[in-house]
Biotite code that builds the C-alpha atoms (Angstrom):
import biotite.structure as struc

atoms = struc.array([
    struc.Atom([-6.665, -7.296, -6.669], chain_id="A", res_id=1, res_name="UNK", atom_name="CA", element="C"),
    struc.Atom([-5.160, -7.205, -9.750], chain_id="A", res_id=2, res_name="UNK", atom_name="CA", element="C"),
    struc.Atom([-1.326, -8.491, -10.299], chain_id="A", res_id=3, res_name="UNK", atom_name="CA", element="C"),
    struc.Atom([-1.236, -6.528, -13.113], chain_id="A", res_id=4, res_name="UNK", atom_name="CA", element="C"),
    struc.Atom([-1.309, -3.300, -10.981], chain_id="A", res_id=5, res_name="UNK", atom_name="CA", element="C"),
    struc.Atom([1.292, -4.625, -8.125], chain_id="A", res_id=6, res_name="UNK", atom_name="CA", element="C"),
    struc.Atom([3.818, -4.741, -10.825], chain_id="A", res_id=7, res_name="UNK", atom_name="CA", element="C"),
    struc.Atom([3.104, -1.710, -12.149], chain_id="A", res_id=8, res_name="UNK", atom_name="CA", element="C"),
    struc.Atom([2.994, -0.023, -9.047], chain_id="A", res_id=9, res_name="UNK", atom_name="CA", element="C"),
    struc.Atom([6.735, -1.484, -7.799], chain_id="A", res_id=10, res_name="UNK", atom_name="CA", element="C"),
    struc.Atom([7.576, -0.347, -11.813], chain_id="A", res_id=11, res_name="UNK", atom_name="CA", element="C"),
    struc.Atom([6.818, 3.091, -11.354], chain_id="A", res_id=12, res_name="UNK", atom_name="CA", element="C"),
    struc.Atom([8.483, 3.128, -7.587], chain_id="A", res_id=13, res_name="UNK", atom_name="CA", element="C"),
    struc.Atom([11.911, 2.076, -9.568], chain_id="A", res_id=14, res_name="UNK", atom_name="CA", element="C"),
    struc.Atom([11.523, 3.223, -12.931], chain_id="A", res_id=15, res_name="UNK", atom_name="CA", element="C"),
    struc.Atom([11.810, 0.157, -14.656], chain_id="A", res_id=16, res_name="UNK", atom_name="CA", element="C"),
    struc.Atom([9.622, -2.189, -16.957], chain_id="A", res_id=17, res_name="UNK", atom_name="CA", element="C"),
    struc.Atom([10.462, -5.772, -17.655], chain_id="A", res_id=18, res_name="UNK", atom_name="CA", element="C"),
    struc.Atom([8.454, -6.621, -20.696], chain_id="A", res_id=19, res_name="UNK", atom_name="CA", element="C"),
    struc.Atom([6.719, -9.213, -19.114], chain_id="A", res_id=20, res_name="UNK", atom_name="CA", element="C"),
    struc.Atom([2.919, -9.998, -17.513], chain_id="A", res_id=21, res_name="UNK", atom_name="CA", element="C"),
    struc.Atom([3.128, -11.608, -14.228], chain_id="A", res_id=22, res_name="UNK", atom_name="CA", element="C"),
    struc.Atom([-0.198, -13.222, -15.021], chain_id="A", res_id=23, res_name="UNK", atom_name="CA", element="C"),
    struc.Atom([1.692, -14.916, -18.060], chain_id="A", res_id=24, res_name="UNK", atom_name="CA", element="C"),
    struc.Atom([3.844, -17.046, -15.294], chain_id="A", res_id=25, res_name="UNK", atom_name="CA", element="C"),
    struc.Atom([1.380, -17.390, -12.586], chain_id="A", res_id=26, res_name="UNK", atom_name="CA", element="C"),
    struc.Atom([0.316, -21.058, -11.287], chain_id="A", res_id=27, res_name="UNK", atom_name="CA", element="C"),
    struc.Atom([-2.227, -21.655, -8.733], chain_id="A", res_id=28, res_name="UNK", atom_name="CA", element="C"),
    struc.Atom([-2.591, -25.309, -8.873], chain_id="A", res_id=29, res_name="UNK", atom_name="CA", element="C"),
    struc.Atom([0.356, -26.961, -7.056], chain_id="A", res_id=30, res_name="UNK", atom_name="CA", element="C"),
    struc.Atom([-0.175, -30.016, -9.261], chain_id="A", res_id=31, res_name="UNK", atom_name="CA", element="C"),
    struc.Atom([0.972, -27.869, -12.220], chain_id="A", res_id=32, res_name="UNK", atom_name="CA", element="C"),
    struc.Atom([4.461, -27.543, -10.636], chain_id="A", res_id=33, res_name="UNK", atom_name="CA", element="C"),
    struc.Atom([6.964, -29.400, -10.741], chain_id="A", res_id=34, res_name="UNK", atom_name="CA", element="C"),
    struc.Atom([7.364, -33.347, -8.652], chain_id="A", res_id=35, res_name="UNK", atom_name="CA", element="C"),
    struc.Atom([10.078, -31.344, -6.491], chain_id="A", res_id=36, res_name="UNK", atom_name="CA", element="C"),
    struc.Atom([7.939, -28.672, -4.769], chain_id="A", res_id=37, res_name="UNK", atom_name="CA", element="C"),
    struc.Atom([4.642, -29.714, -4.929], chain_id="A", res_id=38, res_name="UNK", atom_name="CA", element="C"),
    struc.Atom([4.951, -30.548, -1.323], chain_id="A", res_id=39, res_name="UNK", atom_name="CA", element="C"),
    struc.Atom([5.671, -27.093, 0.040], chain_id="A", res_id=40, res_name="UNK", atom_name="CA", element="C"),
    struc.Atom([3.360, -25.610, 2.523], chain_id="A", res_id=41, res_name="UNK", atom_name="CA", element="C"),
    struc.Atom([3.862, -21.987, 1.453], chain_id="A", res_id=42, res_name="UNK", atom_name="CA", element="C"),
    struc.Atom([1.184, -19.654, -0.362], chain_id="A", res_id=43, res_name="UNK", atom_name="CA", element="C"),
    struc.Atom([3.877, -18.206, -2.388], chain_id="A", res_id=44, res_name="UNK", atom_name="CA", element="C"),
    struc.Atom([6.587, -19.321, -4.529], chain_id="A", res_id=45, res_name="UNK", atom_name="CA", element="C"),
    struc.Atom([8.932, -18.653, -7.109], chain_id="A", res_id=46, res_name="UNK", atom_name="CA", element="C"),
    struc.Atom([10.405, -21.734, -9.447], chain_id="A", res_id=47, res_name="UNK", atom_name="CA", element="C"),
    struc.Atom([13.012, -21.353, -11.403], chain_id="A", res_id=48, res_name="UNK", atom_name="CA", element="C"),
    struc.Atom([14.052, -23.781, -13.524], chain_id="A", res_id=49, res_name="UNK", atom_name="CA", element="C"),
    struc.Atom([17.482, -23.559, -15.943], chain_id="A", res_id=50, res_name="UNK", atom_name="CA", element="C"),
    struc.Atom([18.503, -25.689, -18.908], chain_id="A", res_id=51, res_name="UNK", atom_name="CA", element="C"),
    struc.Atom([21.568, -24.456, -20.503], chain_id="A", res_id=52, res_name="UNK", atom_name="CA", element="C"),
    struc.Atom([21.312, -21.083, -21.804], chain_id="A", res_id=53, res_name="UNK", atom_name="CA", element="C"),
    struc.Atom([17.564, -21.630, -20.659], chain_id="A", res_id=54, res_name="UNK", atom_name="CA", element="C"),
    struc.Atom([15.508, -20.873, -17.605], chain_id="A", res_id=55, res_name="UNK", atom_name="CA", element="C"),
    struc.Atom([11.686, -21.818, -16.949], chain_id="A", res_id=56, res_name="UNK", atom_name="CA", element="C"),
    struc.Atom([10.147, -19.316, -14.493], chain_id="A", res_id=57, res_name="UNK", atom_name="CA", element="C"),
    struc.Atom([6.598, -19.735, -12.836], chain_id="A", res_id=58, res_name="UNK", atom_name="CA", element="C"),
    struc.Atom([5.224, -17.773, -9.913], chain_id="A", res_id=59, res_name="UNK", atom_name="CA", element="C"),
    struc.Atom([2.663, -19.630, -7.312], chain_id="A", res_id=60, res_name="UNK", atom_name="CA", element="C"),
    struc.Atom([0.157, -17.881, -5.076], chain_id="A", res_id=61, res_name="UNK", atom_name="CA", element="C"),
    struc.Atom([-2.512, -19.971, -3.405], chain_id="A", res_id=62, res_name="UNK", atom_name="CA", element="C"),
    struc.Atom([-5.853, -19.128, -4.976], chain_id="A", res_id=63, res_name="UNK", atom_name="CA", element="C"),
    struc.Atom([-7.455, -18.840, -1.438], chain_id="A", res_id=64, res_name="UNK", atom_name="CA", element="C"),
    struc.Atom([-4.477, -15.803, -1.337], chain_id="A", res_id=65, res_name="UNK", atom_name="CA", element="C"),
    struc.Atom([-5.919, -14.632, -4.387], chain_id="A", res_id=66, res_name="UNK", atom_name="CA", element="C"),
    struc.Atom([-9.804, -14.615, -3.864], chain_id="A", res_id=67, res_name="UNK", atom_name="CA", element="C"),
    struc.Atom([-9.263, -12.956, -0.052], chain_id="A", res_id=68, res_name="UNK", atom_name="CA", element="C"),
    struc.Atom([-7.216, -10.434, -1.719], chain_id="A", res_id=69, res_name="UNK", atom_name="CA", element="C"),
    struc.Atom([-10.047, -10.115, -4.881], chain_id="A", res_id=70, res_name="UNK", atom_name="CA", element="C"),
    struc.Atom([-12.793, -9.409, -1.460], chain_id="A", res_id=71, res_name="UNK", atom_name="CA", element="C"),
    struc.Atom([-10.728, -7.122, -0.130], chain_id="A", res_id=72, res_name="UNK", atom_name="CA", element="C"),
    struc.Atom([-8.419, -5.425, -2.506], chain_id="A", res_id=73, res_name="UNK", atom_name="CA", element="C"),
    struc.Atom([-5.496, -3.336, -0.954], chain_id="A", res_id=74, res_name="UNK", atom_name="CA", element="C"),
    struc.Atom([-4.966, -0.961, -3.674], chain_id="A", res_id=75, res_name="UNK", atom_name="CA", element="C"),
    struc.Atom([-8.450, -0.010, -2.445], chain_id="A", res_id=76, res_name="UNK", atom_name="CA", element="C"),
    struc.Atom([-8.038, -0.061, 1.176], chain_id="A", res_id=77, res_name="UNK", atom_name="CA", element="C"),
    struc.Atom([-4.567, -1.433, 2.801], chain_id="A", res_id=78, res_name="UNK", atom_name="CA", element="C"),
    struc.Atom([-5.326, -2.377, 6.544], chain_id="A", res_id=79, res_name="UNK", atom_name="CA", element="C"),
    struc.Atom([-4.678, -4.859, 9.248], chain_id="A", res_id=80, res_name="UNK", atom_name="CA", element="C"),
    struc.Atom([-7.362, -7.252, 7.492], chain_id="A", res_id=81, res_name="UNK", atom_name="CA", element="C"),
    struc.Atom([-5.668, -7.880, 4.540], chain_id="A", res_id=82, res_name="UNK", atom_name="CA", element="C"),
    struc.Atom([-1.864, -6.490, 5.358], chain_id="A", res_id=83, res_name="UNK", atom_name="CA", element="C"),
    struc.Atom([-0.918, -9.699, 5.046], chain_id="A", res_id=84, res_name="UNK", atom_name="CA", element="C"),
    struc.Atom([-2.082, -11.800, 1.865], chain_id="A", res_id=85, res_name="UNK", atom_name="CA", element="C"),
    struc.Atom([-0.741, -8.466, 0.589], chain_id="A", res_id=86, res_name="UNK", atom_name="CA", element="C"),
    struc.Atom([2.823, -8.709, 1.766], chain_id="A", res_id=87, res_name="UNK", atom_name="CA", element="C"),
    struc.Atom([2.645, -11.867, 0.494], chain_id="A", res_id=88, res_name="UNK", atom_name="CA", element="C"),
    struc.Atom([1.359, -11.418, -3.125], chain_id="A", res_id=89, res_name="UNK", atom_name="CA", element="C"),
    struc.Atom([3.512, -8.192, -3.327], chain_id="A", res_id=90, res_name="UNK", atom_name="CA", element="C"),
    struc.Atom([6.611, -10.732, -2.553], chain_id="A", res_id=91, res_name="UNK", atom_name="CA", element="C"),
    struc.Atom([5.858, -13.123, -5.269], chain_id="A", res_id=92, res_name="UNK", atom_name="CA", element="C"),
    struc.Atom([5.238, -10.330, -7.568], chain_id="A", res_id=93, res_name="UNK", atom_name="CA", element="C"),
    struc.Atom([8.788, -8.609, -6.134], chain_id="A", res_id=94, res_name="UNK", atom_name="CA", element="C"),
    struc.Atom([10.533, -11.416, -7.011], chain_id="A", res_id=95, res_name="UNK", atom_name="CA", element="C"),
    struc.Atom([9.008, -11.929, -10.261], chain_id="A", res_id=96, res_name="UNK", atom_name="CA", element="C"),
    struc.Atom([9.952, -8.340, -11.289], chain_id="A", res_id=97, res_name="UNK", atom_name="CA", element="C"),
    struc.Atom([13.707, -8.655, -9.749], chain_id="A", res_id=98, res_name="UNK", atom_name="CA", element="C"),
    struc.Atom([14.576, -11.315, -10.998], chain_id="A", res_id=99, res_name="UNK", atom_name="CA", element="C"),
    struc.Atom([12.887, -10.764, -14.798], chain_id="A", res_id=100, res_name="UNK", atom_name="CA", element="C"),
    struc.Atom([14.802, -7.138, -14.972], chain_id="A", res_id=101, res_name="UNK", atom_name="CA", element="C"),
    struc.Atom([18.111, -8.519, -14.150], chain_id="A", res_id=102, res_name="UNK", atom_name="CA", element="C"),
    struc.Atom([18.089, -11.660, -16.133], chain_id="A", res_id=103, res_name="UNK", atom_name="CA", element="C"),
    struc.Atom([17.392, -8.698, -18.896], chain_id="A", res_id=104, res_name="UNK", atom_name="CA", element="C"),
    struc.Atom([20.530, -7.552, -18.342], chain_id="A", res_id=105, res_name="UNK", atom_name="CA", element="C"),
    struc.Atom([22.203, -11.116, -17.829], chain_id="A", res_id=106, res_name="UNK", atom_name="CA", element="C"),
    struc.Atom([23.061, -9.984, -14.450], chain_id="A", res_id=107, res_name="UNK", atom_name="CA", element="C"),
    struc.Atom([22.856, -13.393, -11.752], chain_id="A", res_id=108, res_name="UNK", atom_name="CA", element="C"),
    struc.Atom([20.717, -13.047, -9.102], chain_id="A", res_id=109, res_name="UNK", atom_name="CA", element="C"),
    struc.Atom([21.000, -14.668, -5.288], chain_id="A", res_id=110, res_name="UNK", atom_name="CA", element="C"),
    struc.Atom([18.344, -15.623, -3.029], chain_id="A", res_id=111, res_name="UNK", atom_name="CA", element="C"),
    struc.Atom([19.965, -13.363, -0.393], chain_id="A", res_id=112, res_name="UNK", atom_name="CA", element="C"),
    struc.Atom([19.340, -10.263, -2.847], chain_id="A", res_id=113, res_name="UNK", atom_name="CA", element="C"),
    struc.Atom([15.893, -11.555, -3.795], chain_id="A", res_id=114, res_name="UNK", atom_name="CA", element="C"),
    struc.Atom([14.879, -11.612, -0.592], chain_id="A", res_id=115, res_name="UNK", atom_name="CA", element="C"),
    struc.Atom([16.322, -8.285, 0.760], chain_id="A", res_id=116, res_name="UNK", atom_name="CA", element="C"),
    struc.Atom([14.947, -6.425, -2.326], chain_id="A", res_id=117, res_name="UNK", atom_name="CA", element="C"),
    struc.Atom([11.414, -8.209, -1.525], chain_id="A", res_id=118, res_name="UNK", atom_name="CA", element="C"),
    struc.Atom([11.373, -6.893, 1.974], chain_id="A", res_id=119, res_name="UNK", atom_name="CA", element="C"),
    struc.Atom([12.382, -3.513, 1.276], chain_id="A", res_id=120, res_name="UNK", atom_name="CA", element="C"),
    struc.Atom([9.253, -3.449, -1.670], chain_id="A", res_id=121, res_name="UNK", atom_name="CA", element="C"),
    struc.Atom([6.675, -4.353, 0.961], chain_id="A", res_id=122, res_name="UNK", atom_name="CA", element="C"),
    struc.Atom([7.621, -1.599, 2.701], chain_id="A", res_id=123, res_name="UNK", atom_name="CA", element="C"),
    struc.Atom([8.269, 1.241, 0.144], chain_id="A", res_id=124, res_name="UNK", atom_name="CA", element="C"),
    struc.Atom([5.282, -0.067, -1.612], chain_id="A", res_id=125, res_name="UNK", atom_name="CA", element="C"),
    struc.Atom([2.898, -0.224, 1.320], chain_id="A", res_id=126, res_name="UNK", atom_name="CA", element="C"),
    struc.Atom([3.812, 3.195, 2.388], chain_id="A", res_id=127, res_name="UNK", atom_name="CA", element="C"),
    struc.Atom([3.479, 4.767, -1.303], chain_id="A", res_id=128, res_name="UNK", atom_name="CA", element="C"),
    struc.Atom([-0.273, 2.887, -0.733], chain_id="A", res_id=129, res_name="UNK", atom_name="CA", element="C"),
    struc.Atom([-1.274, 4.270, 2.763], chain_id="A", res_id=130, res_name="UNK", atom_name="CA", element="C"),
    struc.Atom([0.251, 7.549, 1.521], chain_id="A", res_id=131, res_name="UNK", atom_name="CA", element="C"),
    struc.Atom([-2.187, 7.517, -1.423], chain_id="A", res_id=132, res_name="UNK", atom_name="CA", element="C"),
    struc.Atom([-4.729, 6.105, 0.782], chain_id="A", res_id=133, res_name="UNK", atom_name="CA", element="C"),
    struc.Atom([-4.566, 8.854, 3.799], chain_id="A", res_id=134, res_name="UNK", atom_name="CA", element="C"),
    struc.Atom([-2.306, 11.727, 2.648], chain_id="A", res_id=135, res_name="UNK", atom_name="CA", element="C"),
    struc.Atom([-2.877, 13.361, 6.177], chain_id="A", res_id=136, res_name="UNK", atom_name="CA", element="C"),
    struc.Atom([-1.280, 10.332, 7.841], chain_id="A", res_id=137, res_name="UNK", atom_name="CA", element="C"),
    struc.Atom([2.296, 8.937, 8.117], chain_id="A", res_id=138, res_name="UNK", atom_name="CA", element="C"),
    struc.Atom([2.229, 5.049, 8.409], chain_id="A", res_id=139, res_name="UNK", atom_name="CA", element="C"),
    struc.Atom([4.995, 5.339, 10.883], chain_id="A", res_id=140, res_name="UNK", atom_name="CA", element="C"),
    struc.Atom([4.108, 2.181, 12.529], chain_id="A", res_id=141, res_name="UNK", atom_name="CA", element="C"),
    struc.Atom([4.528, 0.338, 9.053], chain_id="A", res_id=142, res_name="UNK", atom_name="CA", element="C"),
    struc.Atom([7.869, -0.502, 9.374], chain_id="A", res_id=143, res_name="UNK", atom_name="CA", element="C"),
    struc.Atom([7.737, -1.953, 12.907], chain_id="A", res_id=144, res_name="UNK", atom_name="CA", element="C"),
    struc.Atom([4.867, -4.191, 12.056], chain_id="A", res_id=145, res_name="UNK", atom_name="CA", element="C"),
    struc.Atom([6.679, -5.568, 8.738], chain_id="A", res_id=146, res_name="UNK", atom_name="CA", element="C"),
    struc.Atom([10.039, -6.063, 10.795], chain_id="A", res_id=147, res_name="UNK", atom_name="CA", element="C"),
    struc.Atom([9.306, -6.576, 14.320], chain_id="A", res_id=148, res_name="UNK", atom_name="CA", element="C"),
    struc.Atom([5.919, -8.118, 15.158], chain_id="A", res_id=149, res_name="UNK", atom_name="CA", element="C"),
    struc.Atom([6.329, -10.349, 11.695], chain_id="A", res_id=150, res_name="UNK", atom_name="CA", element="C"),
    struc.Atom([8.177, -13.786, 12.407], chain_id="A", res_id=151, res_name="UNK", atom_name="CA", element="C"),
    struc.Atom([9.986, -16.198, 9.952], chain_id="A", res_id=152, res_name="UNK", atom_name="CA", element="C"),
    struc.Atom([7.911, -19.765, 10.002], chain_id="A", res_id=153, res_name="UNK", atom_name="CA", element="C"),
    struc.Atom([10.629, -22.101, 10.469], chain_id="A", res_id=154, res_name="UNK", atom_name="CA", element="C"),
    struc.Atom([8.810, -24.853, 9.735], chain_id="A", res_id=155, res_name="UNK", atom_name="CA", element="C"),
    struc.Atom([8.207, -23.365, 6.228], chain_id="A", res_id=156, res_name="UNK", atom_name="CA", element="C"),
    struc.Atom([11.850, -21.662, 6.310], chain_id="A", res_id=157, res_name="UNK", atom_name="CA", element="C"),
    struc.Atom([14.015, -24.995, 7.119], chain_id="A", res_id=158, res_name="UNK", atom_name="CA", element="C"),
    struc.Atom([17.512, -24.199, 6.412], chain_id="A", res_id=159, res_name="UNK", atom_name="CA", element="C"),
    struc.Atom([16.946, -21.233, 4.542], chain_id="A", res_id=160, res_name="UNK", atom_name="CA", element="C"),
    struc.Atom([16.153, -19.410, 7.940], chain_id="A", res_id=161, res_name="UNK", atom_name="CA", element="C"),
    struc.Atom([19.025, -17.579, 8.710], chain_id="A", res_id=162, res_name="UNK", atom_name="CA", element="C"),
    struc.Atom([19.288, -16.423, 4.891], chain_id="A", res_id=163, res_name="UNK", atom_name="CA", element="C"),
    struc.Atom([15.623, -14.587, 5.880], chain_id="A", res_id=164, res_name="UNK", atom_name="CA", element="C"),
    struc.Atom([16.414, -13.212, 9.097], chain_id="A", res_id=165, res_name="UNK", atom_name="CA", element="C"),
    struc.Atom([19.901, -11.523, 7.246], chain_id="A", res_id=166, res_name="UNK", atom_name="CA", element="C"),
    struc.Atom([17.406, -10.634, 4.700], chain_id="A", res_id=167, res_name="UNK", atom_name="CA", element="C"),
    struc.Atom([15.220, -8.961, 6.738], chain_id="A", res_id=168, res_name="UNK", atom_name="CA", element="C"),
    struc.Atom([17.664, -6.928, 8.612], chain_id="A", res_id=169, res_name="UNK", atom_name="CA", element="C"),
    struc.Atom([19.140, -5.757, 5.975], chain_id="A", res_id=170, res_name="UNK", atom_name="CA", element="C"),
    struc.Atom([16.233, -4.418, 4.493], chain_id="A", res_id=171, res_name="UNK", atom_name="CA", element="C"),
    struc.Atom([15.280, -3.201, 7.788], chain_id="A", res_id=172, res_name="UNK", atom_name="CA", element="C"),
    struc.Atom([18.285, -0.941, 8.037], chain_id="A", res_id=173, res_name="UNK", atom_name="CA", element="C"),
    struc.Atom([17.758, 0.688, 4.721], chain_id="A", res_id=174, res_name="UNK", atom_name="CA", element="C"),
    struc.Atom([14.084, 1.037, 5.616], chain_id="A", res_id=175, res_name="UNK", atom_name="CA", element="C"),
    struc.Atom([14.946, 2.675, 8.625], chain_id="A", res_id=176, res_name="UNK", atom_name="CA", element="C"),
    struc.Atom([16.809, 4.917, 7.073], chain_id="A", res_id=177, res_name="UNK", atom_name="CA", element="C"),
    struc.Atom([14.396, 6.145, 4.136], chain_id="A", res_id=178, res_name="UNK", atom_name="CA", element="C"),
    struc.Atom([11.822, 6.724, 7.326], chain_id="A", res_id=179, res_name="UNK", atom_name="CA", element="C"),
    struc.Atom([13.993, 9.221, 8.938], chain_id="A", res_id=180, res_name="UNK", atom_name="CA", element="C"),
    struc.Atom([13.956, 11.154, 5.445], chain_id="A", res_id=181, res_name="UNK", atom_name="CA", element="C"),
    struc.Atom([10.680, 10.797, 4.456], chain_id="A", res_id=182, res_name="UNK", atom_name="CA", element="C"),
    struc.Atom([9.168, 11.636, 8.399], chain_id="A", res_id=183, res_name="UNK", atom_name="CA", element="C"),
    struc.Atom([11.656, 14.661, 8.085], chain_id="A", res_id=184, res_name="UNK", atom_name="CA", element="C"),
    struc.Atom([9.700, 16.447, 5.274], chain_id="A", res_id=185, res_name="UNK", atom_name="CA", element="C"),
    struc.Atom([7.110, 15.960, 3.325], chain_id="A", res_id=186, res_name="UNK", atom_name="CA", element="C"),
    struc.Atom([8.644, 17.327, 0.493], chain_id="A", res_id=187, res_name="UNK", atom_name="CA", element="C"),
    struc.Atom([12.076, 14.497, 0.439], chain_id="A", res_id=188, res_name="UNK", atom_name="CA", element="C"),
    struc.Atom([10.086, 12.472, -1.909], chain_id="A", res_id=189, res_name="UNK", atom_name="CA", element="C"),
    struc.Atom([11.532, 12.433, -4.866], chain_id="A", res_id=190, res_name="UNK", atom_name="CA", element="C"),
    struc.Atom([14.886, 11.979, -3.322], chain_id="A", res_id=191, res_name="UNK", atom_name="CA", element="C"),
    struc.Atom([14.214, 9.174, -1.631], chain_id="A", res_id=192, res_name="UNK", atom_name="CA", element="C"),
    struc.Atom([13.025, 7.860, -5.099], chain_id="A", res_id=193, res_name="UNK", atom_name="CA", element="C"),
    struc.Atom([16.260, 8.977, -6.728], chain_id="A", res_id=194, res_name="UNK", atom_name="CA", element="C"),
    struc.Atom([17.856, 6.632, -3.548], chain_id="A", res_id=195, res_name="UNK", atom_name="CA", element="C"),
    struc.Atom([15.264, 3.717, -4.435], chain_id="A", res_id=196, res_name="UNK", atom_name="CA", element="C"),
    struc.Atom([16.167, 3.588, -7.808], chain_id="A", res_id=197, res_name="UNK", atom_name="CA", element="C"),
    struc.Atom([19.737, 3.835, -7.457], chain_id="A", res_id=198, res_name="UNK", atom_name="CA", element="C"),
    struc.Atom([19.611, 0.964, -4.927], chain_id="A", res_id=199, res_name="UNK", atom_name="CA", element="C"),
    struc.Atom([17.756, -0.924, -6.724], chain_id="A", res_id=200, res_name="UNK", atom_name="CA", element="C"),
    struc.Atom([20.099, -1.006, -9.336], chain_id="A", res_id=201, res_name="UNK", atom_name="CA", element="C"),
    struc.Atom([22.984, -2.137, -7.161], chain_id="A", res_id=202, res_name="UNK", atom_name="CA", element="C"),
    struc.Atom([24.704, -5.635, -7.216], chain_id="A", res_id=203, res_name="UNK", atom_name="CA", element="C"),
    struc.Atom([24.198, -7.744, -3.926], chain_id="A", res_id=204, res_name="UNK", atom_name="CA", element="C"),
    struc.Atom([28.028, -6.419, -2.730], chain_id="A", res_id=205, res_name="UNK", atom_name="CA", element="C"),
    struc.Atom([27.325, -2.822, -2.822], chain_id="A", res_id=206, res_name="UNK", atom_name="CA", element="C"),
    struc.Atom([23.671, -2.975, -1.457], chain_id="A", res_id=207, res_name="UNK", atom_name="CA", element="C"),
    struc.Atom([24.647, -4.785, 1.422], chain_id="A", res_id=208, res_name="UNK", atom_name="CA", element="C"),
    struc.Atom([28.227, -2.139, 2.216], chain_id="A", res_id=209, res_name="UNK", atom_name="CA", element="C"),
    struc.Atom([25.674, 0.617, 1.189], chain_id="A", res_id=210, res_name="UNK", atom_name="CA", element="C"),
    struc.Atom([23.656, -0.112, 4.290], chain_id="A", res_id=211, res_name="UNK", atom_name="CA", element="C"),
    struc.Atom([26.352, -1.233, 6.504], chain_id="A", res_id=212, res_name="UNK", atom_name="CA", element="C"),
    struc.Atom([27.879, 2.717, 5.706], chain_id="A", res_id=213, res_name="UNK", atom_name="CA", element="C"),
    struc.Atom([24.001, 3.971, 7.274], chain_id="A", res_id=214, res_name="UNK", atom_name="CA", element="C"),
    struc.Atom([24.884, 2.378, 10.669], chain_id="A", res_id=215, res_name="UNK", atom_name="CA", element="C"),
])
């Protein structure tokens, strides 16, 4: 699979470019990072680094991530055998993107919005997949298999384990949400786009009353 691709694909979903090759920031060697997280356990990771007026970013994914994902490429064919190197790539890539278009617009960026923004992608970008996949077939068990049957490690989470879980619901709320539209007609499309890209957009205060108003 190319990385390339991923970010053009969440690019086009949002109408945005950031000027920037993930491949230009990716590690795969955890010796290449730095002393401080070499010791994580997770296959993906973003480091950021600042210095001043400065900031350092690199993106990790495991190269055994990489090569399952090169055998069995999900811009191909998404399915329950690689569903999940490919959440996991398209979250290192999601935060790679966020966090590269708002620093363009010197905007600051919190782990809580990272990681809400990151869920929602896997989900608007898997279905935009499938979609182009099967057209004859609504993924409508997508979003319970992303939110309900997928659990937070908390061995890899530590403290940062609530932060997910209000992550995740988040996201799941506003996913919910874009499933009733899209479900109701084929033809809602480009409005839910239009709602995508206006979310996107948002700061971390007005995403999170936007989908406390959906309740």
């Amino acid at each position: 699979m190319n990385l390339t691709h991923l970010q053009e694909l969440i690019g086009g979903i949002y109408d945005l470019g950031v000027g920037y090759d993930v491949y230009d920031f990716l590690v795969t060697d955890r010796a290449c990072l730095p002393q401080s997280v070499r010791a994580r356990r997770s296959a993906e990771d973003l480091i950021v680094a600042e210095a001043g007026d400065e900031m350092a970013v690199s993106l990790y994914l495991d190269p055994g991530l990489l090569e399952r994902l090169a055998r069995a490429d999900p811009m191909v064919r998404l399915d329950e055998h690689n569903v999940a190197d490919w959440w996991t790539a398209l979250e290192g890539v999601s935060h790679f993107v966020y966090l590269a278009w708002n620093c363009a617009y010197d905007r600051p960026v919190s782990l809580l919005e990272l990681e809400m923004q990151a869920e929602v992608d896997k989900y608007v970008a898997s279905f935009w997949l499938l979609r182009a996949q099967c057209p004859q077939h609504f993924p409508a068990e997508l979003r319970r298999l992303l939110f309900a049957r997928t659990r937070i490690d908390p061995e890899l989470a530590g403290e940062r384990a609530a932060l997910y879980r209000q992550a995740s619901g988040y996201a799941e709320r506003f996913c919910r949400r874009l499933e009733q539209l899209l479900h109701g007609s084929y033809g809602t499309e480009a409005a839910v786009l239009a709602e995508l890209r206006r979310f996107y957009r948002y700061s971390q205060a007005r995403k999170r009353l936007h989908i406390e108003r959906l309740a």
